[in-house]
MITORTI-360048 format. One record per atom (N, C-alpha, C): x, y, z. Coordinates in steps of 0.02 Angstrom, whole numbers, plus 32768, in hexadecimal, padded with zeros to 4 digits. Layout:
N
XYZ ...
//
This chain:
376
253795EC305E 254295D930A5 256F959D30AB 25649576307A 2582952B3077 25CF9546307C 25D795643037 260D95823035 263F959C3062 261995CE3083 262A95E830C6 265495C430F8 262B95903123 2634955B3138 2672954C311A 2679952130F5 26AC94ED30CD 26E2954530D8 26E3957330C6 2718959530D8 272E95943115 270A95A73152 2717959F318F 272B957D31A1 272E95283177 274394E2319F 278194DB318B 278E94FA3138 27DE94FE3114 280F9539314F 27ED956D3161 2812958A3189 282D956D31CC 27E7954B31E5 281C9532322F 284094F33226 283694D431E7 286694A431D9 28AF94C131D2 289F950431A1 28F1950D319F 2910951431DB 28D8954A31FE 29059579323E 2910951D3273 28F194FC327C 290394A83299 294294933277 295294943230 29979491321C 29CA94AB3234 29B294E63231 29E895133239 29FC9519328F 29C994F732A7 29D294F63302 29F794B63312 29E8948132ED 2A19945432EE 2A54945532DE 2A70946932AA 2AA89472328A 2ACB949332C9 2ABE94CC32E6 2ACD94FF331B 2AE494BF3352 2A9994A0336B 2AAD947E339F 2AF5943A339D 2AF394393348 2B3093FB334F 2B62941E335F 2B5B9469332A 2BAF94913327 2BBD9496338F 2B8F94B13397 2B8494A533EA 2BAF9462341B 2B97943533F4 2BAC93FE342A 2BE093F9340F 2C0093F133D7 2C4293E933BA 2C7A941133E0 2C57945733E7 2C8594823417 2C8D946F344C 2C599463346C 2C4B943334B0 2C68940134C8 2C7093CD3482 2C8D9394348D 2CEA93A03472 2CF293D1345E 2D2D93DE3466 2D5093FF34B0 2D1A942734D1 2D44943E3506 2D3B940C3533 2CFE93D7352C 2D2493B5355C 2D48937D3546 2D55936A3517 2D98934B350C 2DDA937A351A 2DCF939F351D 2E1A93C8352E 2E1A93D6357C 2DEA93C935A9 2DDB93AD35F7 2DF793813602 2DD8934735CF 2DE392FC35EF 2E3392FC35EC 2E45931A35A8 2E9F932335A6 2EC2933235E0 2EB2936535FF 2ED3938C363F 2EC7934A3668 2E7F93223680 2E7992F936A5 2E8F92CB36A9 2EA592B3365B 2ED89285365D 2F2192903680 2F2D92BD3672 2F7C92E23670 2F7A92E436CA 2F4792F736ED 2F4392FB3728 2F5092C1374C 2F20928F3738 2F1A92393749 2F51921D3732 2F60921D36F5 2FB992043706 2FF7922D3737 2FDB926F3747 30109287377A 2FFF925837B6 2FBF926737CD 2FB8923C3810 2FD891F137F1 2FCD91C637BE 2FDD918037DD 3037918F37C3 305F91BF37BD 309991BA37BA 30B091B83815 308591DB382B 308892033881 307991C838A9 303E9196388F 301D916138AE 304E912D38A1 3088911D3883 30AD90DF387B 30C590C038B4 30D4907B38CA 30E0906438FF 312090623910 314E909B3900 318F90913902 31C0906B3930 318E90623964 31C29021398E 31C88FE13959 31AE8FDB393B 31A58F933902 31EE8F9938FD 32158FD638E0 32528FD838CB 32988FD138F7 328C8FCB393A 32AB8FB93967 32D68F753955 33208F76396C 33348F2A3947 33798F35391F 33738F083900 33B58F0B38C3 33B58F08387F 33D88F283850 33D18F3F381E 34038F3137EC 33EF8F0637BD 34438F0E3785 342D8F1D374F 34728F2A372C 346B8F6636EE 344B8F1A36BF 341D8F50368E 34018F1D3659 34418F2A3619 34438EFA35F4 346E8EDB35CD 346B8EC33583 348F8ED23551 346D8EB73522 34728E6D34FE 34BA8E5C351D 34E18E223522 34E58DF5354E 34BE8DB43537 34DB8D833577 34AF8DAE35B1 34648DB635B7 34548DDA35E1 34358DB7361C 34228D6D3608 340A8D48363A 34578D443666 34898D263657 34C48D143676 34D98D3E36A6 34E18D953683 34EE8DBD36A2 34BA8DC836EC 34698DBE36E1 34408DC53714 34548D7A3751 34628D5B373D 346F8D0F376B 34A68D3A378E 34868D3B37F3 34AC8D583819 34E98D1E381C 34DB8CE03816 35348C9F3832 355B8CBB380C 353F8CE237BF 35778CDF37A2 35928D35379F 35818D4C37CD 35A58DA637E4 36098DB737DF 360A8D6C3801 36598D6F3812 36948D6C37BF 36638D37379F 367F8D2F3760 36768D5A3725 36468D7D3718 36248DB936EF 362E8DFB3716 362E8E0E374E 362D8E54376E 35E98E6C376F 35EA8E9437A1 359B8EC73793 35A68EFB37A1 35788F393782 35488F7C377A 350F8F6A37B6 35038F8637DB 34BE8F9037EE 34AA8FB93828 345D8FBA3846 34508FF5386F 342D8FC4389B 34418FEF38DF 341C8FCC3914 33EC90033932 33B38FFC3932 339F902C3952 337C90173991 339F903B39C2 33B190213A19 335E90363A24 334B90743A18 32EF90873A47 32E990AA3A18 32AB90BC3A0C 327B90E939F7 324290F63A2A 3238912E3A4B 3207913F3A6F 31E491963A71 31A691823A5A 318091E13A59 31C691E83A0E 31CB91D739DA 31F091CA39AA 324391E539BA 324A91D339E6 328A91F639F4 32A891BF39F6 32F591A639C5 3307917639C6 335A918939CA 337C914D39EC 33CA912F3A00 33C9910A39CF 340C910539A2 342890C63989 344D90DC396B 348890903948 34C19098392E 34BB907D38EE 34F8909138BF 35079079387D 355A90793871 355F90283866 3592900E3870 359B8FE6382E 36008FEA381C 36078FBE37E7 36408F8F3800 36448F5937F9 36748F423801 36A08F0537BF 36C58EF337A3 36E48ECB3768 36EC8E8A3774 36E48E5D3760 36E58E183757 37288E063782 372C8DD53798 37738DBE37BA 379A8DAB375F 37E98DC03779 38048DB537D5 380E8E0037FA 38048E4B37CB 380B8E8337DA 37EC8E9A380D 37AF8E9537EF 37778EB83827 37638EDC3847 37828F203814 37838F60381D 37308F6E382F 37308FA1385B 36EA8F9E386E 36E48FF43883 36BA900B3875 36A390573871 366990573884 364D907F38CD 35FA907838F0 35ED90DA38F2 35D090D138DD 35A4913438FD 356791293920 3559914D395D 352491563981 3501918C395F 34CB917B395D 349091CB3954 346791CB3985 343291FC398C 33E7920239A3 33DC9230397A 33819247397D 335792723975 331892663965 32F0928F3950 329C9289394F 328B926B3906 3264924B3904 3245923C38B0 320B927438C2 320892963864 31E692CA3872 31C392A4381A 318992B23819 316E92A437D5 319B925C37BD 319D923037F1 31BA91F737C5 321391EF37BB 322A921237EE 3266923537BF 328B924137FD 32E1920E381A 33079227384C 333F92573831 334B92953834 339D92B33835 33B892C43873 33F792A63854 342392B9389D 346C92B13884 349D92D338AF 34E192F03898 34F7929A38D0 352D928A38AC 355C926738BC 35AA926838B9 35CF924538E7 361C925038ED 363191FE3907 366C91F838C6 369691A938D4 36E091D838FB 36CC91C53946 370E91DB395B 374991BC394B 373D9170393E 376D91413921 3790914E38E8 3772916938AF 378B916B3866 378491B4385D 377D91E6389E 377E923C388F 37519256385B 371F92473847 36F9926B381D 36969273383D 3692929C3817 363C92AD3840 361892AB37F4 35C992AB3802 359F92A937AB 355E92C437EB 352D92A737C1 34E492AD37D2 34CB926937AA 3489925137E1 346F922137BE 341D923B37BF 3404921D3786 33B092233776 339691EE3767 337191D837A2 3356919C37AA 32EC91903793 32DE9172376B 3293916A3767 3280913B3781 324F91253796 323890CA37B9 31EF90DA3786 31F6909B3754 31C590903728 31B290663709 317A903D36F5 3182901736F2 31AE8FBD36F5 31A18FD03756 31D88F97376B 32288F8E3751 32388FC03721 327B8FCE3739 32A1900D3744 32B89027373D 32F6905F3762 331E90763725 32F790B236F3 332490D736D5 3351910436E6 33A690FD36DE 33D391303700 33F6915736D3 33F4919A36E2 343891B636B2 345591CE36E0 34A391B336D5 34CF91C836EC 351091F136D0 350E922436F2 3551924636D0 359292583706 35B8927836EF 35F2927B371F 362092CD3703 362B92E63748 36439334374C 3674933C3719 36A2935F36FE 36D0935D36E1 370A93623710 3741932E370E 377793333736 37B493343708 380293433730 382993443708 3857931836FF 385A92DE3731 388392983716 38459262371A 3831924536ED 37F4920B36E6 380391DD3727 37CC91C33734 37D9918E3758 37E791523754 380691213750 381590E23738 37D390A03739 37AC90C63763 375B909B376D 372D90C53792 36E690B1379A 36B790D037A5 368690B7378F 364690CA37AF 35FB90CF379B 360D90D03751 35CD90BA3726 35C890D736E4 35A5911736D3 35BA9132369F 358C9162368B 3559915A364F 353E917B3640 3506917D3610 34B991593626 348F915335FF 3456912635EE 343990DF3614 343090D43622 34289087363E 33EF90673670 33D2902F3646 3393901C3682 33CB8FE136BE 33A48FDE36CE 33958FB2370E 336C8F8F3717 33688F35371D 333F8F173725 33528EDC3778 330F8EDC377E 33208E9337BC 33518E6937B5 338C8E5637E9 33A68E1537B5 33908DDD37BF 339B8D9F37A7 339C8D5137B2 33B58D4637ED 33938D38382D 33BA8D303864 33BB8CE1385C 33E28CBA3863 34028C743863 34278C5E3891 34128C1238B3 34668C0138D9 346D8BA638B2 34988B9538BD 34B28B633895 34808B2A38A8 34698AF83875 34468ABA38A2 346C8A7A388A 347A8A6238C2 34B18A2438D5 347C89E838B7 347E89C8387D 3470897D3873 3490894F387C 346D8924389D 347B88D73896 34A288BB3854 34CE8882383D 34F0886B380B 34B2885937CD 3486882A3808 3443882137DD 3422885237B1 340C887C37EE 33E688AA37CE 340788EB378C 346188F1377E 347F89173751 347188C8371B 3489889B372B 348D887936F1 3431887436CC 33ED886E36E9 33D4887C36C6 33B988B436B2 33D388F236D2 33BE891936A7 3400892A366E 341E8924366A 345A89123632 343E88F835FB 341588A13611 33F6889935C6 33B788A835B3 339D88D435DF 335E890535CB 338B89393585 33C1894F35A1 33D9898B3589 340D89703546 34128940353C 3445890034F9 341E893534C0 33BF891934B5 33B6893B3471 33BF8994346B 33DF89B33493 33DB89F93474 340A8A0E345A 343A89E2342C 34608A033412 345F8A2233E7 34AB8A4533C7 34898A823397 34818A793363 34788A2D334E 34568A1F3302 34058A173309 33EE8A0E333B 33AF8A08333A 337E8A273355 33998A62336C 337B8A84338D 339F8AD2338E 33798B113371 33B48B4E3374 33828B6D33C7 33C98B9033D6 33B38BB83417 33548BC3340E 334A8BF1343F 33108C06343A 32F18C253485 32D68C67348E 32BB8C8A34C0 32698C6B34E1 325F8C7C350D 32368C583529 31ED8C783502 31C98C4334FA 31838C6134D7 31898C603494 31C28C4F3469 31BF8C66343A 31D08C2833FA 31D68BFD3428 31C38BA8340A 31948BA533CA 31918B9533A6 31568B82335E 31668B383345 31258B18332F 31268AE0331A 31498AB53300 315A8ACD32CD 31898AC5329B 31E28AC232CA 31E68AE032E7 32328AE13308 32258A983348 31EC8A893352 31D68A5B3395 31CF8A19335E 31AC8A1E332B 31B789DE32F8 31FA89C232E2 322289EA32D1 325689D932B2 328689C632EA 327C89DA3320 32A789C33364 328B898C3378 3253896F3370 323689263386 3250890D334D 324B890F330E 324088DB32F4 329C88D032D4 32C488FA32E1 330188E032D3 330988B63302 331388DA334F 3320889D3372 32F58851337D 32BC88593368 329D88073351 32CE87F0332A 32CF881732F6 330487FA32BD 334287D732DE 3371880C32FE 33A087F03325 33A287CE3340 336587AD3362 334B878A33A5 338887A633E6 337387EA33E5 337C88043425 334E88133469 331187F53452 32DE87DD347C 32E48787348E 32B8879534CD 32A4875234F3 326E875334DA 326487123497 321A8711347D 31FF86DB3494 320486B934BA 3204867734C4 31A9868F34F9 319F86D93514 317586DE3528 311C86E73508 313E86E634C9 31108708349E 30E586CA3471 311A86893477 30F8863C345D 30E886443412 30B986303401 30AB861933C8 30A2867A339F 309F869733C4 308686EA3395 30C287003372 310586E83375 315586EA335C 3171869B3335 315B86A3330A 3165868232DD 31AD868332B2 31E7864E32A6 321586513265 321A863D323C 3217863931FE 3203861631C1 32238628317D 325886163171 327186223131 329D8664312C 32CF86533162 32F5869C3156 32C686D23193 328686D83196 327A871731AA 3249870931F0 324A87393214 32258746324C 31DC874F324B 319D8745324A 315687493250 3130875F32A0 3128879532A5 310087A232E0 30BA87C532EA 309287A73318 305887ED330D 30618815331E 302C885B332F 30368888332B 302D8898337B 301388623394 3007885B33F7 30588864340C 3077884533CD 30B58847340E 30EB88773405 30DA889D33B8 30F888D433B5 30D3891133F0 30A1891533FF 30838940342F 30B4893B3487 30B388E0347D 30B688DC34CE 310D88E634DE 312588E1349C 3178891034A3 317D894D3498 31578976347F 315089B53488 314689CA34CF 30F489BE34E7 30FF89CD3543 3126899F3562 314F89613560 317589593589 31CB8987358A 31C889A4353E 321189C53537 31F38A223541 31CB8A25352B 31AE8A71352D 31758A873563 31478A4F3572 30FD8A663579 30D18A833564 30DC8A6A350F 309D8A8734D1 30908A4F34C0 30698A543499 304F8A363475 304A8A633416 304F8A1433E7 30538A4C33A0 30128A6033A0 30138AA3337B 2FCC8ABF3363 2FAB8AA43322 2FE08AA632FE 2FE38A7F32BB 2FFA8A5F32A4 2FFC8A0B32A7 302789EE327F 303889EC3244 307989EE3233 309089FA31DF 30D789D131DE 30D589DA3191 311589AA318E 315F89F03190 319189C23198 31C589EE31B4 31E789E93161 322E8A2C3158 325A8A113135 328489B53137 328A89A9316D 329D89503177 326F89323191 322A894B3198 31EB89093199 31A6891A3178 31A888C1317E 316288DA3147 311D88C33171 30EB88DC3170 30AA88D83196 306988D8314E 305C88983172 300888A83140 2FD5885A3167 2F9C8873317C 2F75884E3183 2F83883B31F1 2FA1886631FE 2FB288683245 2FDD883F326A 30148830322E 304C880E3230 308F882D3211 30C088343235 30FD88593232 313A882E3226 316D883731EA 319B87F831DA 31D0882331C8 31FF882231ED 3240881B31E4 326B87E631D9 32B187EB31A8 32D787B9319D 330287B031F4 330B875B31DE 3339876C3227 337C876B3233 338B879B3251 33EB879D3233 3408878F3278 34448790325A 3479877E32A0 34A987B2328B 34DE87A132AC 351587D532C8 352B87F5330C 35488817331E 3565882B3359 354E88733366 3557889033A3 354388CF33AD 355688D633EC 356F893833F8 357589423446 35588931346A 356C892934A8 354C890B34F1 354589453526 351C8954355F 352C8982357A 3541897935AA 356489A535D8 357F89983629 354F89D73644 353689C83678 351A8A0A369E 354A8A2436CB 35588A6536C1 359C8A8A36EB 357A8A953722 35458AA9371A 352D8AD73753 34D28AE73768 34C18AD0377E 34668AE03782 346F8B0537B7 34438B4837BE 34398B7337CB 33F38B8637F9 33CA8B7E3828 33978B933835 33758BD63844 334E8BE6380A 33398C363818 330B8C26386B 33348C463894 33098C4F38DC 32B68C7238CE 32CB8CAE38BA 32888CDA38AB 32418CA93889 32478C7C385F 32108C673830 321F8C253841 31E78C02385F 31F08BB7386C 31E98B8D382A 321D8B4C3828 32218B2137F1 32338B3E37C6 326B8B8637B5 328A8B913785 32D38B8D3786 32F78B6D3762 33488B483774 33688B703726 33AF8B77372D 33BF8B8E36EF 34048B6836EF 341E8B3936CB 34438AFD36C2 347C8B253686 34B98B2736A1 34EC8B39365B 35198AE43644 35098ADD3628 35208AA13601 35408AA635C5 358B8A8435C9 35A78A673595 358C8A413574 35838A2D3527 359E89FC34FF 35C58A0434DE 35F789B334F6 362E899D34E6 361B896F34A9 3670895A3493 366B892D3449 36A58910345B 36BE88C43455 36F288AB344E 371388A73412 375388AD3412 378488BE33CD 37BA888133CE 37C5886633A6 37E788413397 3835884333A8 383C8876339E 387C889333B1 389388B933F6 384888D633F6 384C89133432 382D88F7347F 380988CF3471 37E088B134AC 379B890334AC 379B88E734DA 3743891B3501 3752895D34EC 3747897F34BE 373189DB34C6 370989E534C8 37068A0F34CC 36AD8A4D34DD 369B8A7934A9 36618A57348A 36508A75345B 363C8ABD3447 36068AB23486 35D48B013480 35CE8AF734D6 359B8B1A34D5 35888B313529 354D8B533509 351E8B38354F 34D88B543543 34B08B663579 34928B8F3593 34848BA135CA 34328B9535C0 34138B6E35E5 33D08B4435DC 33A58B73361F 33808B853611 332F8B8F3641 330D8B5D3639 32FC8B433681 32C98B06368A 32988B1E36C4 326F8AE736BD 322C8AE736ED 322D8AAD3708 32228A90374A 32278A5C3753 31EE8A3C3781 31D08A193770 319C89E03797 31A989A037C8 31A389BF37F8 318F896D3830 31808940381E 319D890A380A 316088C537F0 316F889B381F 314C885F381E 3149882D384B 314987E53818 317B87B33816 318F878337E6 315F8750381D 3179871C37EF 314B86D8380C 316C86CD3849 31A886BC387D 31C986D038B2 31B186F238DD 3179871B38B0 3160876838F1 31A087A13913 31CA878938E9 31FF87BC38EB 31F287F038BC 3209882B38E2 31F2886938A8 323688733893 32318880383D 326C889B3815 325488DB37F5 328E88ED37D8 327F894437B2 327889283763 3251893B374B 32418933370F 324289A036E5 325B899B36AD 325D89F536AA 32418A133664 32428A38364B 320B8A44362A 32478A86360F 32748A8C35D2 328D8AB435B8 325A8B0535A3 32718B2C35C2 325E8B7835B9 327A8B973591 32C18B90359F 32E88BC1356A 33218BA63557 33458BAF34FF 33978B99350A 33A78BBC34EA 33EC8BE0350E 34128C1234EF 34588BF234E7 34858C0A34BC 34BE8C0534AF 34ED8C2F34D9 35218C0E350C 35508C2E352B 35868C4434FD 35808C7434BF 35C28C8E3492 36098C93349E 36138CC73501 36488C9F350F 36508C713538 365B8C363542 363D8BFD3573 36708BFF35B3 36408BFF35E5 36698C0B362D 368B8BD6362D 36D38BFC3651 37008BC73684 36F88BA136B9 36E58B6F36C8 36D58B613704 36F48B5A373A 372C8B3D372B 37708B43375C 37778B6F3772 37848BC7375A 377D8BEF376C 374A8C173795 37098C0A376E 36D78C12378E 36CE8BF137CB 36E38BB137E0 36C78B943829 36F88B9F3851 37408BC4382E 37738BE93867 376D8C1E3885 373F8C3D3848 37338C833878 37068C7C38AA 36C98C47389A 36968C2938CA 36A88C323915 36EE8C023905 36FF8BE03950 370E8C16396D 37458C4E393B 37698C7B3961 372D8C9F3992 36ED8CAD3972 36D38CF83969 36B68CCD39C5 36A18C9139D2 36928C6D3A03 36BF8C553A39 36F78C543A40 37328C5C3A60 372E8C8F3A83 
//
């Protein structure tokens, strides 16, 4: 009987195995079809939020993105001197949109080529046939609005004498540009930010994109110019020390030139290739010599983003022979702060974002002729 039993209990154990096993193969199937649901539901839910986009957002103006010199090219003051690519798109409404795409060439030519389109965005996506009655040729354009900018391909009909200008064809995003209008300083206020802008030259500092600053490049830019005494240390008292050839500082005041030139602070102090750090004291030798100076050509105020200025500045070098040339050109992003001095007068104090190298360095003469003209 025992026996018996103990068989009966081995049996519904198996057939319980064997019902489980069933029920996983079960849900596995289960949980496959509905993963191949949730798929479709996905595929669905991204159709709606392609349908749900706020496409008036894209209303506005548009220039071609760039791979060169792309901040410069986006700075609207400077349109007349560089030329522009771009799209205006006049309405979008019930997705039915008006607008143009226009090129025009840098002075003094200024050949300029505009096409009108309309039509519906359908899945994310405008086509529509276009015609430059000006330059005789027709294409089609295919427009996406995605992720805040404006992918276009453009092509063009086949004709039988080319046109001498026009729209472009092929590939190309579109981004917001830099809208800017010029900001007029005081003598005061260029000359000090001039010697805010003395230490960035290009021995002590290489270009660099915004965000992308590291310690080591913020050390070696303080502590040459200590070296140099291209700082006003006289604020810092007894924590700047000279003694035997070399410079001695703590590490407080390597911080408080970092946020006054960057607005960081180091993460880690270390010693540089030209300084040495140990015990929370930083020593450079202190040297002398000469170095470019800068002139500010031009500060710039981005309208769109308050307290962002973009400054193209010369440094110059005097030559013995030659007098004043121009060394390099550098096109500076700043941030700038309200302060209030002992006077209770407020001055601009600025806070370097970005410095790029102008490769070919604008004319300015030229540039503030076409200014006047384009304002005339």
């Amino acid at each position: 009987m025992k026996k018996f039993s103990l068989l009966i209990v081995l049996t519904l154990c198996i057939m319980l195995i064997i019902g489980c096993q069933e029920t996983e193969t079960d849900t596995l199937i289960n949980t496959k079809t509905e993963i191949s649901t949730l798929n479709n539901t996905q595929k669905e839910t991204i159709e709606i939020k392609v349908e749900a986009i706020n496409y008036k957002d894209y209303e506005g103006n548009w220039k071609l993105k760039v791979n060169e010199a792309e901040t410069l090219y986006l700075i609207t003051t400077l349109e007349v001197y560089y030329g522009i690519t771009g799209i205006a798109i006049e309405k979008i409404e019930d997705n039915q949109v008006t607008g143009k795409i226009y090129s025009v060439t840098g002075a003094p030519s200024y050949r300029n080529a505009e096409v009108n389109f309309e039509g519906e965005i359908e899945q994310g996506k405008l086509i529509a046939e276009y015609e430059d009655d000006g330059w005789l040729y027709t294409g089609k354009i295919e427009l996406k609005f995605e992720n805040g900018e404006i992918l276009a391909n453009i092509t063009r009909n086949p004709v039988e004498n080319t046109p001498m200008w026009g729209i472009p064809e092929g590939k190309f995003e579109f981004v917001r540009p830099i809208e800017t209008e010029i900001f007029t300083q005081l003598e005061s206020e260029k000359s000090h930010l001039e010697c805010f802008l003395f230490p960035l030259s290009k021995d002590k500092i290489n270009p660099f994109n915004e965000g992308e600053l590291n310690d080591d490049t913020i050390i070696n830019f303080v502590g040459l110019n200590i070296g140099l005494g291209d700082f006003d240390l006289e604020q810092f008292g007894e924590r700047v020390k000279e003694k035997d050839g070399n410079v001695a500082f703590e590490k407080l005041v390597m911080n408080e030139l970092a946020n006054l030139y960057f607005k960081v602070e180091i993460k880690e102090h270390q010693i540089s290739p030209n300084i040495a750090y140990e015990n929370g004291i930083y020593t450079v030798p202190s040297m002398g010599g000469v170095s470019e100076y800068p002139k500010v050509q031009m500060l710039l105020k981005d309208v769109k983003n308050e307290g962002i200025y973009y400054a193209i500045v010369d440094y110059m070098f005097e030559y013995p022979e030659e007098g004043e040339k121009l060394e390099y050109q550098y096109l500076i992003k700043l941030e700038h702060n309200l302060k209030k001095g002992k006077d209770e007068k407020a001055f601009r104090s600025y806070t370097i974002k970005e410095l790029k190298k102008v490769e070919d360095p604008i004319d300015f003469d030229v540039l503030y002729q076409f200014l006047n003209n384009e304002n005339e």
